[in-house]
C-alpha positions as CSV (number, residue, x, y, z in Angstrom):
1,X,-158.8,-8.7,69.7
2,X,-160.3,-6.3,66.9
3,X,-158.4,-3.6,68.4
4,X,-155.0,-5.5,68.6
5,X,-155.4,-7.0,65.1
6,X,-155.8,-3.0,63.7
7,X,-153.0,-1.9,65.6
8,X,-150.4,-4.3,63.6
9,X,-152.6,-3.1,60.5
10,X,-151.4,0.3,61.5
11,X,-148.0,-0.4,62.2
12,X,-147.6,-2.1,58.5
13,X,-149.0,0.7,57.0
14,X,-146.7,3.2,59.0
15,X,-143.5,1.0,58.0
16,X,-144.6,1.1,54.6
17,X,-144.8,4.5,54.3
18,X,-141.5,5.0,56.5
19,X,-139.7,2.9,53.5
20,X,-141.7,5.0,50.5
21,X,-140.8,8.6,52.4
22,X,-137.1,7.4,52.9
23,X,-136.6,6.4,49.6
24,X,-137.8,9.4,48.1
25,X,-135.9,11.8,50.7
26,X,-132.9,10.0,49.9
27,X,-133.3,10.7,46.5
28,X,-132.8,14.4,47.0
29,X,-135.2,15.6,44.5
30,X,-138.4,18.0,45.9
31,X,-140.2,19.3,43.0
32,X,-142.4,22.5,43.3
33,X,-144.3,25.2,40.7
34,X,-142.6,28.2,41.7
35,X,-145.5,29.7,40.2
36,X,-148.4,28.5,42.3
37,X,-149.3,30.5,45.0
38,X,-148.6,28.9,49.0
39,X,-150.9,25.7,49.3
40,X,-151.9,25.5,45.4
41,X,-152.1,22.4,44.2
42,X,-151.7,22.8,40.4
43,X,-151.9,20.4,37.1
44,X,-148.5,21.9,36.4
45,X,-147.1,20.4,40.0
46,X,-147.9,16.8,38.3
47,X,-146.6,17.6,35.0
48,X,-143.1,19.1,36.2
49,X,-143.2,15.6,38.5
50,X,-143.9,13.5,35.2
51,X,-140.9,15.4,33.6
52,X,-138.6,14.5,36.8
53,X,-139.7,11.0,36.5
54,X,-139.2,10.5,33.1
55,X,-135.8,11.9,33.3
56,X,-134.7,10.1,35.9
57,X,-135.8,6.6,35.0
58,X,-139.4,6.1,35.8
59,X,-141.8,6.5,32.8
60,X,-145.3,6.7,34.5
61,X,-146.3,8.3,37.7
62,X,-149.7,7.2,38.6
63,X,-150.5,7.8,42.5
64,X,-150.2,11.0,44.4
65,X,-150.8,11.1,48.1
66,X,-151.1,14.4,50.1
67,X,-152.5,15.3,53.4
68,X,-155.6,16.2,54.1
69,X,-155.2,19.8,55.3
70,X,-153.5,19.8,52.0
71,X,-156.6,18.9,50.1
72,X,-158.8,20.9,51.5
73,X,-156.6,23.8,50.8
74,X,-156.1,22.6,47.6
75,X,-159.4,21.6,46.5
76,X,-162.4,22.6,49.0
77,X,-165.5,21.3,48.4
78,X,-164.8,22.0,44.2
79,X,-165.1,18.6,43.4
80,X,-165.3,19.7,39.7
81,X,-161.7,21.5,40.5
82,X,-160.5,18.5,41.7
83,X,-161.8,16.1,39.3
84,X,-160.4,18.5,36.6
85,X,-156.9,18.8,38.2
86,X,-156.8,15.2,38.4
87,X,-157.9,13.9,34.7
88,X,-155.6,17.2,33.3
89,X,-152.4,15.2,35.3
90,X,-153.8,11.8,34.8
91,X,-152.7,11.0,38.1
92,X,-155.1,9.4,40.9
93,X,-155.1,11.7,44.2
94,X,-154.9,10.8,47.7
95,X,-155.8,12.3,50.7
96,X,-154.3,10.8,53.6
97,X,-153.9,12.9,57.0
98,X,-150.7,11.5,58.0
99,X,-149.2,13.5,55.5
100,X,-150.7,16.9,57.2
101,X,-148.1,19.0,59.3
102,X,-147.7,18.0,63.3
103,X,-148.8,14.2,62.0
104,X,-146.8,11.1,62.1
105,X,-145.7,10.9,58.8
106,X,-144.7,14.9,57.9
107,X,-142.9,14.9,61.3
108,X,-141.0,11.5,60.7
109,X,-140.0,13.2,57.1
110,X,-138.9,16.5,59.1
111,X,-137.3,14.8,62.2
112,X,-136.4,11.8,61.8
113,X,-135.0,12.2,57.8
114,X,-133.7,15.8,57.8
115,X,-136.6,16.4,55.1
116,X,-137.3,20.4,54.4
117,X,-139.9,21.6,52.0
118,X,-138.8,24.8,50.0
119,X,-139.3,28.6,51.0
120,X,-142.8,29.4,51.0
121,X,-144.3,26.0,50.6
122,X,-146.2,24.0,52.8
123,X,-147.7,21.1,51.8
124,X,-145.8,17.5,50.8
125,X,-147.0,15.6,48.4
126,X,-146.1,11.8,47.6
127,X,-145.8,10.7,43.4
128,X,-145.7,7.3,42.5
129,X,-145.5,4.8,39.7
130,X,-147.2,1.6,41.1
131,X,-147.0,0.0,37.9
132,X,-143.9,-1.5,38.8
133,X,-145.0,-4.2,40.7
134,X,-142.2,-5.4,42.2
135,X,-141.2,-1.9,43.9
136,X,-142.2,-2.5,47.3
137,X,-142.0,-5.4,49.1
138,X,-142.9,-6.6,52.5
139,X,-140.5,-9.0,53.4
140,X,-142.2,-12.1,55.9
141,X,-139.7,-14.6,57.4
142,X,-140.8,-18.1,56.3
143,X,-141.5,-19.7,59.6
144,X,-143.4,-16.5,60.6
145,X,-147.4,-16.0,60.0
146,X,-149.1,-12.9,59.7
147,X,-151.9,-14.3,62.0
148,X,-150.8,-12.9,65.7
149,X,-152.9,-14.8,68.7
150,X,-153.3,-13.1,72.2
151,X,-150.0,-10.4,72.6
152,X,-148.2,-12.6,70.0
153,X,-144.9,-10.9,68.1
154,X,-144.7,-10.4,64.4
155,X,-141.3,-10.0,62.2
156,X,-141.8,-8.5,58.8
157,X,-139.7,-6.0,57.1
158,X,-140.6,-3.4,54.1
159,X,-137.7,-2.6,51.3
160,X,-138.3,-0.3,48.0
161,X,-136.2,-2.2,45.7
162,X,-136.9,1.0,42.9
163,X,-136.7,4.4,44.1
164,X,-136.6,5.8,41.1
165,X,-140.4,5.2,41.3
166,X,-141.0,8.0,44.4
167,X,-140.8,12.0,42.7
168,X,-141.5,14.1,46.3
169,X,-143.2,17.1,45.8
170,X,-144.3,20.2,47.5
171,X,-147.0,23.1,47.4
């Protein structure tokens, strides 16, 4: 019952970050440092995303998620690197491996939403403001529960209702 409990955890999760990637690829805006070397995750990545937000509507960007191929590249084991990096963008980074190359997430952004990252870079990485509270929501019919008993079904949906708050980036 553990197991089948996780699996709908897993599914949430996956929709969720369906939605954020498809807002953000519909967008149309990948932001890169041209001057950062293949796999370089720089300070000046977060600021040129901060500029991209603030031009286009969002005023903070507080999250950034990328894969975990990606931060090892990025960082190694320099945690001072990467606690430098970090407090010199004021941003909080993520490492989640569905955001790696040949996992669910990169391909579903490659495939499934046409997604490219530009010449010579290899890594995606996620921005977000999630001070906006109301940005994501996961939409639960009322006569639905979120409690599922032996091979029950669930109906929930996920909608960004601000996409303005999603900068895509790459490195």
């Amino acid at each position: 019952m553990e197991l089948f409990n996780k699996s709908f955890v897993r599914k949430i999760f996956c929709d969720q970050w369906h939605t954020i990637l498809a807002s953000g690829t519909h967008r149309n805006i990948m932001v890169y440092d041209d001057e950062a070397k293949c796999g370089q995750f720089t300070p000046r990545l977060s600021a040129l995303c901060k500029t991209v937000a603030r031009r286009n509507g969002t005023h903070r960007i507080t999250d950034v998620a990328i894969g975990t191929d990606a931060w090892d590249d990025a960082f190694g084991s320099d945690e001072l690197y990467r606690y430098v990096t970090a407090m010199s963008s004021h941003v909080t980074v993520h490492d989640m491996m569905d955001l790696d190359p040949d996992q669910e997430l990169y391909n579903f952004f490659v495939n499934e939403l046409a997604g490219s990252l530009p010449v010579g870079k290899k890594h995606l990485a996620v921005y977000l403001d999630c001070t906006k509270v109301s940005s994501f929501l996961t939409l639960i019919p009322e006569n639905k529960q979120l409690e599922v008993h032996n091979y029950g079904n669930m109906s929930l949906g996920v909608v960004c209702t601000r996409p303005d708050t999603i900068i895509m980036g790459a490195f």
